[in-house]
PQR file of N, CA, C, O and H, with PARSE charges and radii, in Angstrom:
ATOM      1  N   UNK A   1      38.123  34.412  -3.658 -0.4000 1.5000
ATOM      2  CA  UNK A   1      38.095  34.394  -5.099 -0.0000 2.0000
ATOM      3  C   UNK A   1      37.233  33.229  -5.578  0.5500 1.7000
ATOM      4  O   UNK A   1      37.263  32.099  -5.091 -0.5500 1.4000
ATOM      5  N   UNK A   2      36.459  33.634  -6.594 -0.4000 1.5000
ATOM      6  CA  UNK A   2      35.542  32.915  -7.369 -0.0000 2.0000
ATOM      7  C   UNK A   2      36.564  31.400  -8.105  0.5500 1.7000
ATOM      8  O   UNK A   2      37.716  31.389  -8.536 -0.5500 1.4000
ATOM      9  H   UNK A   2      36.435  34.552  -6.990  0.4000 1.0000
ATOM     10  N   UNK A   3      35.583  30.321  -7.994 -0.4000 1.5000
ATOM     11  CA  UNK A   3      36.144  28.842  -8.635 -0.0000 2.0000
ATOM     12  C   UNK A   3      35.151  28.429  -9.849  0.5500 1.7000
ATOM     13  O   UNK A   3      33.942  28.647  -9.772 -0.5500 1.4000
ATOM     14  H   UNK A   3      34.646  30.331  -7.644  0.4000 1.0000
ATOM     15  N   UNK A   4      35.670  27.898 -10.821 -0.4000 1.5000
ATOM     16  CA  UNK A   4      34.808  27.326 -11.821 -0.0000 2.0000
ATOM     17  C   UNK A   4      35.211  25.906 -11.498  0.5500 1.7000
ATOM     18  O   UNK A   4      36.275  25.449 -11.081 -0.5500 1.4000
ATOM     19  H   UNK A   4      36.652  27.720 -10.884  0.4000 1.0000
ATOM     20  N   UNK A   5      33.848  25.233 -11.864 -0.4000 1.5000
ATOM     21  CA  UNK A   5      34.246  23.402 -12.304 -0.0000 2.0000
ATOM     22  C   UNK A   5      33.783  23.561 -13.874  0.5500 1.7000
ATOM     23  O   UNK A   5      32.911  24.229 -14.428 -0.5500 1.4000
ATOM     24  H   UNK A   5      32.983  25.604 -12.202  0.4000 1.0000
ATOM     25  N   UNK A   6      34.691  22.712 -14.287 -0.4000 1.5000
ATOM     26  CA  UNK A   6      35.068  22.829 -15.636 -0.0000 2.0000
ATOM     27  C   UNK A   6      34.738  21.133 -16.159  0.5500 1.7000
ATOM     28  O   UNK A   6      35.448  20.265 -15.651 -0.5500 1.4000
ATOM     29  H   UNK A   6      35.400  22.169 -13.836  0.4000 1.0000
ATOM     30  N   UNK A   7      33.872  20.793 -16.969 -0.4000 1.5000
ATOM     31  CA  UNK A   7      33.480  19.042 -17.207 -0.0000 2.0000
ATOM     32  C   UNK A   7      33.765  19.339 -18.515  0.5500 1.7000
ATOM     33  O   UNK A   7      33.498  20.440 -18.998 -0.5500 1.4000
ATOM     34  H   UNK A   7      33.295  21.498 -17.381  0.4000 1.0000
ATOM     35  N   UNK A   8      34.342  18.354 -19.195 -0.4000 1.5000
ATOM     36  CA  UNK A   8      34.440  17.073 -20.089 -0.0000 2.0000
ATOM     37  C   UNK A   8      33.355  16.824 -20.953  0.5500 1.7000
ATOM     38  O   UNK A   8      32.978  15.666 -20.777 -0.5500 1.4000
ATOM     39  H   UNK A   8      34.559  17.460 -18.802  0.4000 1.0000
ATOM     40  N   UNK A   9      32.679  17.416 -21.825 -0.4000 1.5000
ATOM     41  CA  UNK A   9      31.270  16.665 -22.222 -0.0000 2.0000
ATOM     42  C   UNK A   9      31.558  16.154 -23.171  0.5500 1.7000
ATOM     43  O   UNK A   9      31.147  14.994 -23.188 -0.5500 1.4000
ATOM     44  H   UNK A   9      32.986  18.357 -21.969  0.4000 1.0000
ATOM     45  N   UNK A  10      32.188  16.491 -24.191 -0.4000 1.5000
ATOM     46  CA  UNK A  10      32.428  15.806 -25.695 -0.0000 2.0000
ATOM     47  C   UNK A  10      33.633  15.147 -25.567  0.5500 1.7000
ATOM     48  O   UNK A  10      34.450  15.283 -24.657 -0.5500 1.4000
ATOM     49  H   UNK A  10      32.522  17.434 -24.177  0.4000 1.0000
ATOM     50  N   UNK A  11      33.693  14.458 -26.486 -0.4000 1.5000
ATOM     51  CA  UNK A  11      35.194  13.750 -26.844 -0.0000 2.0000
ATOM     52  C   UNK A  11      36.244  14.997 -27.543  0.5500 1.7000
ATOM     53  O   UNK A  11      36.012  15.963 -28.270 -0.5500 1.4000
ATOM     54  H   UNK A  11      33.028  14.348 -27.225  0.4000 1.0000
ATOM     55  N   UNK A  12      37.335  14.508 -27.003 -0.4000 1.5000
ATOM     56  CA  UNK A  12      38.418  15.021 -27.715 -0.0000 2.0000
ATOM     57  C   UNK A  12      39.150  14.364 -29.103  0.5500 1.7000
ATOM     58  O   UNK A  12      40.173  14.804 -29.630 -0.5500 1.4000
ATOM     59  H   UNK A  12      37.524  13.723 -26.413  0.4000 1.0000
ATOM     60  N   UNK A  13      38.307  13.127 -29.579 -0.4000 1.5000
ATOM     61  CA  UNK A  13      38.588  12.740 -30.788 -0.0000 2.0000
ATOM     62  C   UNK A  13      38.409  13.550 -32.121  0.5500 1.7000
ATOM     63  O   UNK A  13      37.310  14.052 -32.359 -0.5500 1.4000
ATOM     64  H   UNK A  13      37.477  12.770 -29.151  0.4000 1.0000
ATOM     65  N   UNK A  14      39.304  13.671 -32.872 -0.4000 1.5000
ATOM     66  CA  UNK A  14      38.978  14.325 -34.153 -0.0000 2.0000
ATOM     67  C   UNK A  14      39.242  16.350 -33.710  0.5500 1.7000
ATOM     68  O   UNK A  14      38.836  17.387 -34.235 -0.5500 1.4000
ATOM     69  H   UNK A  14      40.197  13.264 -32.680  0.4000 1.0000
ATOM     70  N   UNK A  15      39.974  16.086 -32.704 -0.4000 1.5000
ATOM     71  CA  UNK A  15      39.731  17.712 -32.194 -0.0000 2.0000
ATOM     72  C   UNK A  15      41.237  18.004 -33.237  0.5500 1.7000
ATOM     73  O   UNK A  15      41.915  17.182 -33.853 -0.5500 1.4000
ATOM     74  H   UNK A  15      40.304  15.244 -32.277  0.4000 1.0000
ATOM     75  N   UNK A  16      41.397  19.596 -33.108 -0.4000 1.5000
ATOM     76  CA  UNK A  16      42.841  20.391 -33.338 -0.0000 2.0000
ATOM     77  C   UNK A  16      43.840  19.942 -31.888  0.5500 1.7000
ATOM     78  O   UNK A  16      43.634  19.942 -30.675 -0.5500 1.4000
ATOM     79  H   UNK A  16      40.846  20.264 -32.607  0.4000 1.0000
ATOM     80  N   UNK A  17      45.046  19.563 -32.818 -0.4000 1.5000
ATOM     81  CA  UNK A  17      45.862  20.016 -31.271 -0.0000 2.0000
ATOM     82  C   UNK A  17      46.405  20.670 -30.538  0.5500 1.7000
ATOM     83  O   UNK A  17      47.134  20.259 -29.636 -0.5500 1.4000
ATOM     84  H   UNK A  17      45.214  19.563 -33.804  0.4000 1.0000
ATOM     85  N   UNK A  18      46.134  21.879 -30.804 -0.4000 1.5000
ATOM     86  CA  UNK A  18      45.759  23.146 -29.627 -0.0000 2.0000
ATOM     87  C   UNK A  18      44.724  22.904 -29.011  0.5500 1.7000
ATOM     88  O   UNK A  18      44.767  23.308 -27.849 -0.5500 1.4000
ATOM     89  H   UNK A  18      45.542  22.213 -31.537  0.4000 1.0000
ATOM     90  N   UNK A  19      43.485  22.241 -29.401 -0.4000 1.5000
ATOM     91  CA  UNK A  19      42.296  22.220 -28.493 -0.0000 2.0000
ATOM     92  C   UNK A  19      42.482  21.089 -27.284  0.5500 1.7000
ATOM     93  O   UNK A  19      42.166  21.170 -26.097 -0.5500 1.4000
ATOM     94  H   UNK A  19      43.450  21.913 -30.345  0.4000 1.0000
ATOM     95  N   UNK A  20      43.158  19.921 -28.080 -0.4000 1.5000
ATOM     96  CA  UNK A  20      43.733  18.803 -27.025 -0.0000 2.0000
ATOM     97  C   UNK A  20      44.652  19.382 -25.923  0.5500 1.7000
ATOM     98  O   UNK A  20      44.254  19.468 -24.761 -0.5500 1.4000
ATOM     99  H   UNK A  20      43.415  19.855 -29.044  0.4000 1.0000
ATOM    100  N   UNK A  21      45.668  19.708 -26.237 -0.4000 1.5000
ATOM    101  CA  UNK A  21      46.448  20.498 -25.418 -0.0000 2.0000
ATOM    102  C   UNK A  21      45.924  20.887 -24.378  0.5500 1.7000
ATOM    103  O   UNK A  21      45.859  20.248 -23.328 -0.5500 1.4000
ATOM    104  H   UNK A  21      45.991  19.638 -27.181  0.4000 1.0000
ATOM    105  N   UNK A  22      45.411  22.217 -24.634 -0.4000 1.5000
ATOM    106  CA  UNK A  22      44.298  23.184 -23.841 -0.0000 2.0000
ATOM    107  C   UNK A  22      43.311  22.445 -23.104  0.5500 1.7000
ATOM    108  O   UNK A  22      42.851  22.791 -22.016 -0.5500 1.4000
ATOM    109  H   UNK A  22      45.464  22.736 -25.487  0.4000 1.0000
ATOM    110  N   UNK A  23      43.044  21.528 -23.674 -0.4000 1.5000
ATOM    111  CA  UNK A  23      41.802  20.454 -22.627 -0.0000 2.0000
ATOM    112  C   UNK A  23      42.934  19.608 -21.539  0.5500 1.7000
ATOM    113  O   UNK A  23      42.459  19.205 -20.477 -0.5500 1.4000
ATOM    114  H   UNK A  23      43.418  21.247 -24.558  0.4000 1.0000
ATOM    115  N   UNK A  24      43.939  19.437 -21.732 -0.4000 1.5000
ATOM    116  CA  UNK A  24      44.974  18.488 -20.941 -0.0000 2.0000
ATOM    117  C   UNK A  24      45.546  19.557 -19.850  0.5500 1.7000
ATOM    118  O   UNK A  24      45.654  19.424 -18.631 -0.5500 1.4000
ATOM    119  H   UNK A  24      44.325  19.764 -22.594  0.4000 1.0000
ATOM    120  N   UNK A  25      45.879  20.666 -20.692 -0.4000 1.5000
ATOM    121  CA  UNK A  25      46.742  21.939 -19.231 -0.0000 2.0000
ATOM    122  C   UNK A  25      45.070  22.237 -18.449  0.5500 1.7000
ATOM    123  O   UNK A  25      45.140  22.923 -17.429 -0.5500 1.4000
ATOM    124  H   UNK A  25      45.791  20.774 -21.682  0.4000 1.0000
ATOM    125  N   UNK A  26      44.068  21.914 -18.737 -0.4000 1.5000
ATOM    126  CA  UNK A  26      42.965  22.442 -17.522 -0.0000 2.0000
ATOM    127  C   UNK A  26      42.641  21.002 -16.859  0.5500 1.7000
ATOM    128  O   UNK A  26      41.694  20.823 -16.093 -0.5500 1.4000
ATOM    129  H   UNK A  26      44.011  21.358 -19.566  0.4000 1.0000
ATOM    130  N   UNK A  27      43.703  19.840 -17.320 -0.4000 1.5000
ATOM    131  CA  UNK A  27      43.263  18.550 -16.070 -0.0000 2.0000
ATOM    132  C   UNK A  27      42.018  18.054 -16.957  0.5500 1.7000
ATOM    133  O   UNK A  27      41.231  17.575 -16.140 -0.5500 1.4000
ATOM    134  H   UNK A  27      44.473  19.985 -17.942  0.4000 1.0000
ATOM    135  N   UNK A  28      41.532  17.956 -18.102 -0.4000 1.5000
ATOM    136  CA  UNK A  28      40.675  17.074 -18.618 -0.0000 2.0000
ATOM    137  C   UNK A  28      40.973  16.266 -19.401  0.5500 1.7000
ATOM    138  O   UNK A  28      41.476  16.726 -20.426 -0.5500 1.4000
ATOM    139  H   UNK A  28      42.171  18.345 -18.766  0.4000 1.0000
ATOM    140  N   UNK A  29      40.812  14.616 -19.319 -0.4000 1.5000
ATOM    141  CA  UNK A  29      41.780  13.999 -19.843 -0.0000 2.0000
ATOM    142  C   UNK A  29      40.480  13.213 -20.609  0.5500 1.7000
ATOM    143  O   UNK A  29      40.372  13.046 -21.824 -0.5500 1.4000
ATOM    144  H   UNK A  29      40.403  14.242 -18.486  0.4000 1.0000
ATOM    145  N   UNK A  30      39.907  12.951 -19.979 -0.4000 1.5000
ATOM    146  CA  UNK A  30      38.481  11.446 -19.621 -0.0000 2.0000
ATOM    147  C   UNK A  30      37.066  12.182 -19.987  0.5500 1.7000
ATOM    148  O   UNK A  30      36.694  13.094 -19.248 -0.5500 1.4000
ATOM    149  H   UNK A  30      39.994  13.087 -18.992  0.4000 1.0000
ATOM    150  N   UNK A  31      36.348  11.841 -21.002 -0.4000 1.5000
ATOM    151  CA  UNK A  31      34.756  12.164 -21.291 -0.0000 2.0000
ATOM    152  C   UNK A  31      34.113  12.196 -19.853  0.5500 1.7000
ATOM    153  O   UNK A  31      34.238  11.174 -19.177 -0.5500 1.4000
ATOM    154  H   UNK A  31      36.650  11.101 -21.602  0.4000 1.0000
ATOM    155  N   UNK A  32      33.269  13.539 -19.187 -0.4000 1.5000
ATOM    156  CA  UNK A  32      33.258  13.658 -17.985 -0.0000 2.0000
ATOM    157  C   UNK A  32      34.112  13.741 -16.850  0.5500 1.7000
ATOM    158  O   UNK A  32      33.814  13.372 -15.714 -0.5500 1.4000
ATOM    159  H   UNK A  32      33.167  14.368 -19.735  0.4000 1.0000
ATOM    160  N   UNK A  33      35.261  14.278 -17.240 -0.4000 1.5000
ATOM    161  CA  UNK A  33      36.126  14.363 -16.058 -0.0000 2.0000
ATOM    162  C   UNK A  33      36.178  16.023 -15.665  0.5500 1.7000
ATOM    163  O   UNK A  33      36.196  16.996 -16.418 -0.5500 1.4000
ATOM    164  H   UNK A  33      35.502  14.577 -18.162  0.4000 1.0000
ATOM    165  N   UNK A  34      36.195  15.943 -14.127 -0.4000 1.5000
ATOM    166  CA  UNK A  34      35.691  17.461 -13.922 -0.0000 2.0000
ATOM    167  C   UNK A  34      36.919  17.754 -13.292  0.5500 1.7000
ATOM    168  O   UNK A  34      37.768  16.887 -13.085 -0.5500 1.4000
ATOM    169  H   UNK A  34      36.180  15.152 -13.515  0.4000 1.0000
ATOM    170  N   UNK A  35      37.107  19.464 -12.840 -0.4000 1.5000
ATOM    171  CA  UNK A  35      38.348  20.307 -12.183 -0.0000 2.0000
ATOM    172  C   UNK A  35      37.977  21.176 -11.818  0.5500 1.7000
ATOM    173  O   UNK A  35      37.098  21.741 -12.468 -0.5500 1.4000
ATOM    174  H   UNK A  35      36.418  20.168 -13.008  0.4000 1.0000
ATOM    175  N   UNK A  36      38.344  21.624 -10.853 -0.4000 1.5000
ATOM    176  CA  UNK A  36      37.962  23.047 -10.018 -0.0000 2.0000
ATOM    177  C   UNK A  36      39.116  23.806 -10.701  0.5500 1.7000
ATOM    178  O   UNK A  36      40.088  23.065 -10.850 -0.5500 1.4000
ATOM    179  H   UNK A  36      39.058  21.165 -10.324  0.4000 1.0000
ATOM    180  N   UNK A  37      39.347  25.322 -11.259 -0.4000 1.5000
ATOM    181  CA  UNK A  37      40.047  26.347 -11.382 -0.0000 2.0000
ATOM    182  C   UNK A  37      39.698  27.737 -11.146  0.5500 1.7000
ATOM    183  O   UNK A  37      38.574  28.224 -11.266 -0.5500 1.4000
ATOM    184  H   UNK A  37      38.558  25.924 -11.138  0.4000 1.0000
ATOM    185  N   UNK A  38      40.515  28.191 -10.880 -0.4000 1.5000
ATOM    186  CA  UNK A  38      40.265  29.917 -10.459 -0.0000 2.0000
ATOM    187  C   UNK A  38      39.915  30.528 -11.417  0.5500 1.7000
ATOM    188  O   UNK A  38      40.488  30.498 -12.507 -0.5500 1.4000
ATOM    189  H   UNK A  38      41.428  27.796 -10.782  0.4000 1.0000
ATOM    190  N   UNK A  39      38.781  31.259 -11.106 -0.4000 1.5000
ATOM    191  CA  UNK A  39      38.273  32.384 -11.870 -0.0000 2.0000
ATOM    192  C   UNK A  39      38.845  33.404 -12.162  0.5500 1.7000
ATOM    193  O   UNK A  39      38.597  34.472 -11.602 -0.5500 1.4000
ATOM    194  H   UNK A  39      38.316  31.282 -10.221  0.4000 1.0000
ATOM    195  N   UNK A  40      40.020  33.216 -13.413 -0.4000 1.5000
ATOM    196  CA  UNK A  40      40.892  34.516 -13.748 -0.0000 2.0000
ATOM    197  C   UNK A  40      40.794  34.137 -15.203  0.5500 1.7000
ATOM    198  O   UNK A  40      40.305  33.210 -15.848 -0.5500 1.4000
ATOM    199  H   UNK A  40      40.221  32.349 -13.868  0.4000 1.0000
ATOM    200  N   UNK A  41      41.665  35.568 -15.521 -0.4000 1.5000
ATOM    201  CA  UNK A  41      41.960  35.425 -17.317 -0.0000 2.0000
ATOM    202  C   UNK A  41      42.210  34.499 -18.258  0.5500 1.7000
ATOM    203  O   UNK A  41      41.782  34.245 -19.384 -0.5500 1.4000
ATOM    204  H   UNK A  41      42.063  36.321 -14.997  0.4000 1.0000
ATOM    205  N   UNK A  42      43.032  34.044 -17.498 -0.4000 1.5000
ATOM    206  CA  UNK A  42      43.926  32.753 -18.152 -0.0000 2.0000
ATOM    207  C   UNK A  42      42.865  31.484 -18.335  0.5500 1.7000
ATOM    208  O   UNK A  42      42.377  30.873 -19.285 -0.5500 1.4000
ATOM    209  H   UNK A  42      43.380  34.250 -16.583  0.4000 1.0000
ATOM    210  N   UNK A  43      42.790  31.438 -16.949 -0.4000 1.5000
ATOM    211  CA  UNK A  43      41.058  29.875 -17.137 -0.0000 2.0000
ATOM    212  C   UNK A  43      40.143  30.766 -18.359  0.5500 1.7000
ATOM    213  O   UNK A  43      39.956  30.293 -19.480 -0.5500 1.4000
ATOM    214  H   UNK A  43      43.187  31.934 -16.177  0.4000 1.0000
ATOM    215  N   UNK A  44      39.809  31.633 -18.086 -0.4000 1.5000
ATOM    216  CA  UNK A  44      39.105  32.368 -19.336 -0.0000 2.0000
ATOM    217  C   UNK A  44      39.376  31.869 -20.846  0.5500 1.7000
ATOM    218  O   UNK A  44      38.731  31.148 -21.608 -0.5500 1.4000
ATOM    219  H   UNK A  44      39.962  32.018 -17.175  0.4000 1.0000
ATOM    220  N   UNK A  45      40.419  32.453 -20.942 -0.4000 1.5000
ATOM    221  CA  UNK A  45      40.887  32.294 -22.628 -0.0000 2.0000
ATOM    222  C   UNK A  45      41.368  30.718 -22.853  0.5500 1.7000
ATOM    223  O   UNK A  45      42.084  30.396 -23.801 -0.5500 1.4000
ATOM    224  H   UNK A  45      40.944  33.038 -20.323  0.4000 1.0000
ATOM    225  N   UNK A  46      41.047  30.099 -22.198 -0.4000 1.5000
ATOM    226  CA  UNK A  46      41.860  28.705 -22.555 -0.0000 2.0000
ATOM    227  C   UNK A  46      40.470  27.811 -22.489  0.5500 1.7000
ATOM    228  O   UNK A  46      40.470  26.668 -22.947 -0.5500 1.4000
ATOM    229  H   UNK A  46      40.465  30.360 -21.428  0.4000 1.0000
ATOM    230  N   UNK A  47      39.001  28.528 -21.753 -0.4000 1.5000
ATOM    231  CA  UNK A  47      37.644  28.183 -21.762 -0.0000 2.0000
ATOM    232  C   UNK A  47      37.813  28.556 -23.218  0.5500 1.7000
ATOM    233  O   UNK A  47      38.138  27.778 -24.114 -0.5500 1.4000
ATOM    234  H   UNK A  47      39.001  29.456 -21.381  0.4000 1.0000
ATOM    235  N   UNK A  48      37.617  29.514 -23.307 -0.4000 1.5000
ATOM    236  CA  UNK A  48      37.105  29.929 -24.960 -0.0000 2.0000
ATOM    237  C   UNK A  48      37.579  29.318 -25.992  0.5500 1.7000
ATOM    238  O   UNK A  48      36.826  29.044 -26.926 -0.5500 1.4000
ATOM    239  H   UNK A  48      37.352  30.146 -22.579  0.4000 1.0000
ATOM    240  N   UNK A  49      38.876  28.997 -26.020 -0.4000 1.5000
ATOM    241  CA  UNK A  49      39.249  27.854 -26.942 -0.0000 2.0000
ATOM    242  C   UNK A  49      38.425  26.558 -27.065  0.5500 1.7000
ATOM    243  O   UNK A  49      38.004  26.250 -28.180 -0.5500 1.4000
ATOM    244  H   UNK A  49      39.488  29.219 -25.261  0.4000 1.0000
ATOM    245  N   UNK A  50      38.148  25.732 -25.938 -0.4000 1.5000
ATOM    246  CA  UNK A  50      37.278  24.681 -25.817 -0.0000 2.0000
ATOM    247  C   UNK A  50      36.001  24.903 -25.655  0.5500 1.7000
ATOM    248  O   UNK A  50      35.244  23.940 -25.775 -0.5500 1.4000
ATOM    249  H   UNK A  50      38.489  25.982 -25.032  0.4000 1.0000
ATOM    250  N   UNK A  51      35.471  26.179 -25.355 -0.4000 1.5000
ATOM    251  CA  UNK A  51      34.116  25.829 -25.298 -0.0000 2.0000
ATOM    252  C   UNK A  51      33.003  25.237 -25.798  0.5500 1.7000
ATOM    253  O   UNK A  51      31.924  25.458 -25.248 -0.5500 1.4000
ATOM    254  H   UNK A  51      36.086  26.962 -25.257  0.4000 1.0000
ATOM    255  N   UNK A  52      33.074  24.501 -26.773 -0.4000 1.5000
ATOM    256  CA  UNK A  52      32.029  23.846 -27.843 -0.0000 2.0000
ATOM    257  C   UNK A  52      32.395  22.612 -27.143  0.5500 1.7000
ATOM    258  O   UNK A  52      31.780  21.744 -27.763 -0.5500 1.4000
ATOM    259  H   UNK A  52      33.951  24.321 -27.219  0.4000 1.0000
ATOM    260  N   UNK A  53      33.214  21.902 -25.967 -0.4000 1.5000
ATOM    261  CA  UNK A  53      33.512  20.835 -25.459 -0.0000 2.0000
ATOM    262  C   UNK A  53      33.368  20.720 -24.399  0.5500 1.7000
ATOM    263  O   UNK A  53      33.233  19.502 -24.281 -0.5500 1.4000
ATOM    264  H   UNK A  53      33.714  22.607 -25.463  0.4000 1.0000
ATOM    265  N   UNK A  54      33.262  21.303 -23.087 -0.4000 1.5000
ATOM    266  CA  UNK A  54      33.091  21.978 -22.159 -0.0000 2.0000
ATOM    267  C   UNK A  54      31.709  22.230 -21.833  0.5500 1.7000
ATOM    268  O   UNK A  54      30.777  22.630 -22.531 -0.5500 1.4000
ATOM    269  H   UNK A  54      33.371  22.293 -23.183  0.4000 1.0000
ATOM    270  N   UNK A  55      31.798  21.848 -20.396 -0.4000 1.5000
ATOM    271  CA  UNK A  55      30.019  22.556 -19.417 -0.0000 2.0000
ATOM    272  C   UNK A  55      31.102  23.531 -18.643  0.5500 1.7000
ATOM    273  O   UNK A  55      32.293  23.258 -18.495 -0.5500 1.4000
ATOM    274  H   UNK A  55      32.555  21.523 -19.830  0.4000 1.0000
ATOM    275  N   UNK A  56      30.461  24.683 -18.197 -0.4000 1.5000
ATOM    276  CA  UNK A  56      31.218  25.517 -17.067 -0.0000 2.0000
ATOM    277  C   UNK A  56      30.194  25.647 -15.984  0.5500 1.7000
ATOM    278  O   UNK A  56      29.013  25.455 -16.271 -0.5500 1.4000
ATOM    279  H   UNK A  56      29.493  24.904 -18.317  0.4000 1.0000
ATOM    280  N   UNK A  57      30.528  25.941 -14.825 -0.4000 1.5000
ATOM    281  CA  UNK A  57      29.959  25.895 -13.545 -0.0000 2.0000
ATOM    282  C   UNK A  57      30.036  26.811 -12.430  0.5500 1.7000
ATOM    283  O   UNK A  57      31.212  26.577 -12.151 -0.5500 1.4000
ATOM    284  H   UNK A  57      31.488  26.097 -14.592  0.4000 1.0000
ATOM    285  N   UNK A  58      29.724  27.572 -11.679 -0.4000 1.5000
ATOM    286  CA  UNK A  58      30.563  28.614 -10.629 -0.0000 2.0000
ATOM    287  C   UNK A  58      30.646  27.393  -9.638  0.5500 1.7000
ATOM    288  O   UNK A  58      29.724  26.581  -9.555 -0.5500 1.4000
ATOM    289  H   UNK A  58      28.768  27.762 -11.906  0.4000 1.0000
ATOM    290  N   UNK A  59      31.592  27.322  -9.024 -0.4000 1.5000
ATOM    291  CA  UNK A  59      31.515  26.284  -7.750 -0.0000 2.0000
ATOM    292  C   UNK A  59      31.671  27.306  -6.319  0.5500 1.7000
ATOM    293  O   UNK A  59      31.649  26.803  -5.195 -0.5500 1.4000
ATOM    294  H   UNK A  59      32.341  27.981  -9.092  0.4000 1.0000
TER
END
């Protein structure tokens, strides 16, 4: 099964807190902090919430 790395690019200052949240349950805490997750639905829809914050990657 397929892995994404998932980075950190923007700040989470001034965000919604659903978007904070959602950036914390995928392990991003730190401007540039990266995570490997499985390529399923769930990493999906919880990308799409953050994506304007977020680089995605196939690893």
């Amino acid at each position: 099964m397929a892995n994404l790395k998932i980075t950190l690019v923007r700040s989470l200052n001034s965000c919604k807190k659903n978007q904070i949240a959602t950036a914390n349950s995928l392990g991003l805490r730190k401007l540039n902090s990266s995570t490997i997750q499985p390529d399923n639905e769930a990493t999906k829809g919880k990308i799409k919430v953050i994506s304007h914050l977020v680089k995605v990657e196939e690893a």
